[in-house]
C-alpha positions as CSV (number, residue, x, y, z in Angstrom):
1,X,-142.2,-8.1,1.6
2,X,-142.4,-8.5,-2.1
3,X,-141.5,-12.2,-3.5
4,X,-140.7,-10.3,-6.8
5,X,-137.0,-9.5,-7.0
6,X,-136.0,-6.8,-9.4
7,X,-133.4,-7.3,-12.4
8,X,-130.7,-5.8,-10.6
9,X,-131.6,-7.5,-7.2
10,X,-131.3,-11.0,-9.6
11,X,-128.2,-10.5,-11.7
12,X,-125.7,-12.7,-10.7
13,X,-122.9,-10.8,-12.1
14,X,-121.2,-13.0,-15.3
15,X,-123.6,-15.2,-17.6
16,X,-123.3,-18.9,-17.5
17,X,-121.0,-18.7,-20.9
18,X,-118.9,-15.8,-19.3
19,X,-118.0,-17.9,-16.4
20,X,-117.1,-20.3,-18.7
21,X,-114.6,-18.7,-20.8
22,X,-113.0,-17.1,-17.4
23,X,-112.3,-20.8,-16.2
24,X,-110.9,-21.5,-19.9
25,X,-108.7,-19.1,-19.5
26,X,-107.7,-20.6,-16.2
27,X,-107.0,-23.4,-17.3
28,X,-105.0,-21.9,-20.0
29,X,-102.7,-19.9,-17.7
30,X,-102.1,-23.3,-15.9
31,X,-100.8,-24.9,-19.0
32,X,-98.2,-21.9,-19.3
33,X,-97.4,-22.0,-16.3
34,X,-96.4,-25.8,-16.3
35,X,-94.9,-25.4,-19.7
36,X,-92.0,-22.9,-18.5
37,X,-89.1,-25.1,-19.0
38,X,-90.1,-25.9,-22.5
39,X,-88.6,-24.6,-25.5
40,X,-90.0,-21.3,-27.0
41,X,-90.6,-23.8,-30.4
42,X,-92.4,-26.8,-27.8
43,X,-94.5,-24.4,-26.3
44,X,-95.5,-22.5,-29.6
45,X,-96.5,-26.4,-31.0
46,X,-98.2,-27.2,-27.6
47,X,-100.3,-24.1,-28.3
48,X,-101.4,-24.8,-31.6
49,X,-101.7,-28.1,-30.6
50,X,-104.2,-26.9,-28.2
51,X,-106.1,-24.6,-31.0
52,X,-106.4,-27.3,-33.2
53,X,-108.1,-29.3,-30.4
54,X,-110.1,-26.3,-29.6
55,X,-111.6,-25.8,-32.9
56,X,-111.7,-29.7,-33.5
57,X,-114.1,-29.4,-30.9
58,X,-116.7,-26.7,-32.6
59,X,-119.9,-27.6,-34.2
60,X,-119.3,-28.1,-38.0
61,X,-120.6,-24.4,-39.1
62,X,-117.8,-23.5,-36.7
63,X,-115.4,-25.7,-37.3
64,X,-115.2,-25.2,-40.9
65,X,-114.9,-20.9,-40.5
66,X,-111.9,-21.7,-38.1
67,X,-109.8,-24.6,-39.8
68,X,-110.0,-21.3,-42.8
69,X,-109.3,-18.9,-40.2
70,X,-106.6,-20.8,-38.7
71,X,-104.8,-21.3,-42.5
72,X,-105.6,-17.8,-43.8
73,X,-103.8,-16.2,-40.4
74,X,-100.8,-19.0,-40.8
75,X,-100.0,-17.8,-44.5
76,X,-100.5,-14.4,-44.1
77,X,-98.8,-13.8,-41.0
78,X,-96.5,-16.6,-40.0
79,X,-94.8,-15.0,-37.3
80,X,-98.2,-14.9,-35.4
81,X,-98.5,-17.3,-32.8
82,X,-101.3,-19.6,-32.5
83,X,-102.7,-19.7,-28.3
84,X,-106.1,-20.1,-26.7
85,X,-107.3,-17.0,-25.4
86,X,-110.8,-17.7,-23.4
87,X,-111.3,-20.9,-24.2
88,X,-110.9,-18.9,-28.5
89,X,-108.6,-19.5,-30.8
90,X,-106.0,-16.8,-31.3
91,X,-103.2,-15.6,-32.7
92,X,-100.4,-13.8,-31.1
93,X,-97.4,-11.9,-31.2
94,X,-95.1,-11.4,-28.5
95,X,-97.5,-13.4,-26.1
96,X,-100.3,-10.3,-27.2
97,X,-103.1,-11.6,-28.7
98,X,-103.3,-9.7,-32.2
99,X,-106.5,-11.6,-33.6
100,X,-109.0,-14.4,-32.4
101,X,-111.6,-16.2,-33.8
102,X,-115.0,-16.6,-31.5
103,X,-117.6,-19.4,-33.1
104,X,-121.4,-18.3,-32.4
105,X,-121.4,-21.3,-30.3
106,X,-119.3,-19.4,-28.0
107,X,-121.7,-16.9,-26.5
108,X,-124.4,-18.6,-28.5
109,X,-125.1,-15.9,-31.2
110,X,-126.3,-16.3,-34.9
111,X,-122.7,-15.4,-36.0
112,X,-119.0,-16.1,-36.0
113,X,-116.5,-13.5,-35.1
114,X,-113.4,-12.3,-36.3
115,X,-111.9,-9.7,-33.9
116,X,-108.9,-7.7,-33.6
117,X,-107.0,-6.5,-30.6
118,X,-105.5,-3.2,-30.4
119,X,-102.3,-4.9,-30.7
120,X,-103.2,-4.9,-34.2
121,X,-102.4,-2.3,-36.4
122,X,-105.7,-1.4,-38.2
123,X,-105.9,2.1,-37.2
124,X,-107.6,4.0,-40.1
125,X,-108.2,7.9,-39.1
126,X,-110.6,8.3,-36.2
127,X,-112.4,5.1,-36.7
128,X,-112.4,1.5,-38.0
129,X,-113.7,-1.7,-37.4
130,X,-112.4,-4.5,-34.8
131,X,-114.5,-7.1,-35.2
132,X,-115.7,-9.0,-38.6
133,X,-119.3,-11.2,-38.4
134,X,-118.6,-14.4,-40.2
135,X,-121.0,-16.7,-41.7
136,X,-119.3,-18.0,-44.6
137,X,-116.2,-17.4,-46.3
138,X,-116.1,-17.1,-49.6
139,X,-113.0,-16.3,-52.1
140,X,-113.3,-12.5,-51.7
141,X,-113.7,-12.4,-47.8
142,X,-110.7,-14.9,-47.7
143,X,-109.0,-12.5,-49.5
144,X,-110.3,-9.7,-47.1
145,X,-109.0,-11.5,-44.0
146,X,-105.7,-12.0,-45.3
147,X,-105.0,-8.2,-46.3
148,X,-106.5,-7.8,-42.6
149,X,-104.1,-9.9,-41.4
150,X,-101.1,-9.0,-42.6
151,X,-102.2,-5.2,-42.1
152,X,-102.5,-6.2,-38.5
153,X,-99.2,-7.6,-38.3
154,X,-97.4,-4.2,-39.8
């Protein structure tokens, strides 16, 4: 018998940061559940209460792209929501995530992301883009994410 196992005999299914984000959102299906006799209003500010301590949490290159984020979706589209979503913060409507923000920490890659659901209404003939890399933001691509936004919303 061969000690050498092959890559599909080895692969254990989820990586280490996939398992991670399921028990996130675990966890965040146990706060909604317990929050059920709350107000619509106390549960919206126990979300964002929950984002905020989220992206507290980030590294600083992070950090800094999702305190924007999190402004630039509240001004452009006020009627979104903020919720975790994985362990991410989003931005819903209607308890469906429209947008979320995932920091390269997340899944450890070289970039940020800014993705789209498609609950959001970016359809643009036969094919757009979902998901934005983010490494800075700058005036125009604040700009950028706000149209997006509000396009998203309808």
């Amino acid at each position: 018998m061969s000690s050498t196992k092959s890559a599909a005999e080895s692969y254990d299914g989820f990586t280490a940061e996939e398992r991670a984000a399921m028990k996130e959102h675990a966890q965040e299906q146990k706060k909604s559940v317990a929050r059920r006799g709350a107000s619509r209003a106390e549960k919206e500010a126990a979300a964002e209460k929950d984002v905020l301590a989220k992206i507290a949490e980030m590294p600083d290159a992070d950090r800094v792209l999702a305190e924007r984020i999190h402004q630039i979706v509240k001004a452009a589209a006020p009627g979104l929501a903020p919720k975790l979503w994985y362990g991410m913060p989003a931005y819903a409507r209607d308890g469906k995530v429209v947008c979320h923000f995932q920091s390269a920490q997340k899944f450890k890659t070289r970039y940020a992301t800014l993705g789209f659901s498609d609950e959001a209404a970016l359809d643009d003939g036969a094919l757009w883009p979902t998901a934005f890399a983010l490494k800075e933001l700058t005036a125009a691509g604040e700009e950028r994410i706000a149209a997006l936004v509000k396009k998203a919303v309808g």
